[in-house]
Biotite code that builds the C-alpha atoms (Angstrom):
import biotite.structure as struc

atoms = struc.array([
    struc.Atom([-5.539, 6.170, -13.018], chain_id="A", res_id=1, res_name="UNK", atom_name="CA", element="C"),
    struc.Atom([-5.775, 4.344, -9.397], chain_id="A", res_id=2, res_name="UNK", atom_name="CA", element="C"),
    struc.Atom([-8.699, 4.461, -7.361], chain_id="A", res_id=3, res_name="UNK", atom_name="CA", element="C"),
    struc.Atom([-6.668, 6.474, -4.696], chain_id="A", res_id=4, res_name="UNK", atom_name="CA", element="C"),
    struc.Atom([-5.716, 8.944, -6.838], chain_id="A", res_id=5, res_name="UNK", atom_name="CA", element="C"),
    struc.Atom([-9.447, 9.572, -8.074], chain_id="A", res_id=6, res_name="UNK", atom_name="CA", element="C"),
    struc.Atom([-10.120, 9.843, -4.306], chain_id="A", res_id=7, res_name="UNK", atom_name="CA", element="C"),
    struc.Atom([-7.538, 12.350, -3.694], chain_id="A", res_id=8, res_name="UNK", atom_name="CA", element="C"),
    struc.Atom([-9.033, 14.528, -6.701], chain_id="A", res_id=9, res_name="UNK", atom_name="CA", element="C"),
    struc.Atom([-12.369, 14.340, -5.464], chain_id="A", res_id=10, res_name="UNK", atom_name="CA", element="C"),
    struc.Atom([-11.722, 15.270, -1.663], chain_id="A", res_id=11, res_name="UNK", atom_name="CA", element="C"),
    struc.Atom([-9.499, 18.221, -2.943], chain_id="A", res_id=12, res_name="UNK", atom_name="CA", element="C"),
    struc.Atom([-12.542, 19.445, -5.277], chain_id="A", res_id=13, res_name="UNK", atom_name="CA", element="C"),
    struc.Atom([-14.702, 18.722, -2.526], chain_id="A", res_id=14, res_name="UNK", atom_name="CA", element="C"),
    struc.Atom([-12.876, 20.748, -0.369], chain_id="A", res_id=15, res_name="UNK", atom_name="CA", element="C"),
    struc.Atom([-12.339, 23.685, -2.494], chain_id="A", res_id=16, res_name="UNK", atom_name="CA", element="C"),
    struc.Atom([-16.270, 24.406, -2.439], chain_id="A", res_id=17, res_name="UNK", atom_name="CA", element="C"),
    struc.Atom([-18.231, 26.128, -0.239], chain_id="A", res_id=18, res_name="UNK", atom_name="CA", element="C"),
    struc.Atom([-19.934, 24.881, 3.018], chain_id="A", res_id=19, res_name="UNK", atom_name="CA", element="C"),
    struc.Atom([-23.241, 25.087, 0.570], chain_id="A", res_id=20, res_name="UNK", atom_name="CA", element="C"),
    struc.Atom([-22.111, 22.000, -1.120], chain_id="A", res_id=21, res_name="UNK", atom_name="CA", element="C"),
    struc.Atom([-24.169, 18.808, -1.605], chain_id="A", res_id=22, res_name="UNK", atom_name="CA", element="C"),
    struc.Atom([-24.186, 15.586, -3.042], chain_id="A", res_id=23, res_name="UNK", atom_name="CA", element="C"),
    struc.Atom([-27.717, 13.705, -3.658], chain_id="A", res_id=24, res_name="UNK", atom_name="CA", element="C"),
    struc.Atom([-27.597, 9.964, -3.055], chain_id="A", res_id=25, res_name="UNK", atom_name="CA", element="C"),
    struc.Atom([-30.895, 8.875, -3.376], chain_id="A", res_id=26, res_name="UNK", atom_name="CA", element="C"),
    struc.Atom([-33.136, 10.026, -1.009], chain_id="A", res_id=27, res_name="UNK", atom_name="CA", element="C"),
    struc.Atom([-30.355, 11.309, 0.904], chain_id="A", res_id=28, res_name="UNK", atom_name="CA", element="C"),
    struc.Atom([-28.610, 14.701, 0.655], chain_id="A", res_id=29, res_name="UNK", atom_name="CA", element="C"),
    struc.Atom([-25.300, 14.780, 2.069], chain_id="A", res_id=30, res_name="UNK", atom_name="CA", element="C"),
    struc.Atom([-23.302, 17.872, 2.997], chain_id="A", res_id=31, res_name="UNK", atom_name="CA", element="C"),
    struc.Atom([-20.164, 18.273, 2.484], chain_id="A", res_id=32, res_name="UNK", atom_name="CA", element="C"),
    struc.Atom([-18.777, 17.229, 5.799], chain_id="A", res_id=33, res_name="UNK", atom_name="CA", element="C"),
    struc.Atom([-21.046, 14.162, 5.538], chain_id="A", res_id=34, res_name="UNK", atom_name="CA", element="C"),
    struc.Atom([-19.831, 13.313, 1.804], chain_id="A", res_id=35, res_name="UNK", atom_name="CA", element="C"),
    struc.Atom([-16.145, 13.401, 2.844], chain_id="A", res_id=36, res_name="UNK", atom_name="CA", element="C"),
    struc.Atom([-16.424, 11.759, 6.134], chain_id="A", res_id=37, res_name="UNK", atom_name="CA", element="C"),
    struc.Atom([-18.242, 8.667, 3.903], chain_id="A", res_id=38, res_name="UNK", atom_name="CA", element="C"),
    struc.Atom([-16.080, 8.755, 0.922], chain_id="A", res_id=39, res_name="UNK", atom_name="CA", element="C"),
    struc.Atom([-13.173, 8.004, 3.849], chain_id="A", res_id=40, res_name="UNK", atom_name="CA", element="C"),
    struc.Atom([-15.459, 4.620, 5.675], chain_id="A", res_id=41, res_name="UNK", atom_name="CA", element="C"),
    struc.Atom([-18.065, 3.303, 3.270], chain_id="A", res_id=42, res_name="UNK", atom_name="CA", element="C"),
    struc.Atom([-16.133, 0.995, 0.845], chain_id="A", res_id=43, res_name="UNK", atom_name="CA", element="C"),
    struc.Atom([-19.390, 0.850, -1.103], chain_id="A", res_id=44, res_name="UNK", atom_name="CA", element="C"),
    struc.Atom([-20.151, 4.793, -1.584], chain_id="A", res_id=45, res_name="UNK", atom_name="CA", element="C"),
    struc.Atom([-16.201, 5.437, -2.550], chain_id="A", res_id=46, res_name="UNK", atom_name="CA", element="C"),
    struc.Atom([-16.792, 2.858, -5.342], chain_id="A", res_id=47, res_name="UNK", atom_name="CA", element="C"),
    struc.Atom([-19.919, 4.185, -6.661], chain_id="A", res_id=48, res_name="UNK", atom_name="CA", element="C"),
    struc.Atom([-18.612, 7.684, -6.387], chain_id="A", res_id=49, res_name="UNK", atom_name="CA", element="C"),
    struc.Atom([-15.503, 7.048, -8.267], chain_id="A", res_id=50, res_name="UNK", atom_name="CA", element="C"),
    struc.Atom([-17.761, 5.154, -10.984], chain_id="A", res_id=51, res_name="UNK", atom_name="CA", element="C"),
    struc.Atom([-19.755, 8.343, -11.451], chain_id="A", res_id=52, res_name="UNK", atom_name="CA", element="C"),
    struc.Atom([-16.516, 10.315, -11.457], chain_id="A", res_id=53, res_name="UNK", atom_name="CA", element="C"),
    struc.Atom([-15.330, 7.567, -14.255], chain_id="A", res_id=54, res_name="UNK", atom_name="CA", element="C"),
    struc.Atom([-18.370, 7.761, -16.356], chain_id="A", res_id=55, res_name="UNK", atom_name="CA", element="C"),
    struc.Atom([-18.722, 11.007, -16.812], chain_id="A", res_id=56, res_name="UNK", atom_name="CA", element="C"),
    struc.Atom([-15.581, 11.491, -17.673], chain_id="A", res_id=57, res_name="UNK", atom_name="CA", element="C"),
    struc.Atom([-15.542, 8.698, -20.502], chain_id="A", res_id=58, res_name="UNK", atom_name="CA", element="C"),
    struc.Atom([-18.728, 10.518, -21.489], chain_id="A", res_id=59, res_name="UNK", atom_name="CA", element="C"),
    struc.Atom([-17.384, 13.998, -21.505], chain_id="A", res_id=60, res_name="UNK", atom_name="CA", element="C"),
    struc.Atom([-14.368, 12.782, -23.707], chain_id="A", res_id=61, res_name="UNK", atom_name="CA", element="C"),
    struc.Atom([-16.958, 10.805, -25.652], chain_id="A", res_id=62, res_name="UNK", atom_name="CA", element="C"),
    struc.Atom([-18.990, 14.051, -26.686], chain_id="A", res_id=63, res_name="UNK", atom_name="CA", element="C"),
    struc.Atom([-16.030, 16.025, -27.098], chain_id="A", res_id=64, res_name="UNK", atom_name="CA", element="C"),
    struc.Atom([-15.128, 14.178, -30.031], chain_id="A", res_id=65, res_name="UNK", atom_name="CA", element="C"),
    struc.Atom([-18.558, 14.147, -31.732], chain_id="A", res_id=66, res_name="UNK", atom_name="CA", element="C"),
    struc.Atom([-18.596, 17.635, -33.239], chain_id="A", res_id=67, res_name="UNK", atom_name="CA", element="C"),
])
């Protein structure tokens, strides 16, 4: 799966939750309009972000298979 197409999932979950939504980076919380508006201009964020998205997937699958 391509890096833009994680990116397009992620904005579309993103956008299908409410205003309430937040994302903690660090010490920083980021709304949602925040979140998407980085995910769009900070080369750096996107990749971690679709890293996380990556890794807990692999780990979801991982456990899945365990029982």
């Amino acid at each position: 799966m391509s890096e833009k197409t994680i990116i397009k999932s992620i904005k579309n979950h993103v956008n299908g939750q409410n205003n309430s939504w937040n994302f903690v980076y660090g010490k920083e919380i980021l709304d949602k309009k925040v979140f998407l508006q980085r995910l769009d201009k900070d080369k750096k964020f996107r990749g971690l972000v679709v890293n996380l998205v990556v890794n807990l997937s692999v780990d979801i699958l991982a456990r899945k298979g365990e029982k």
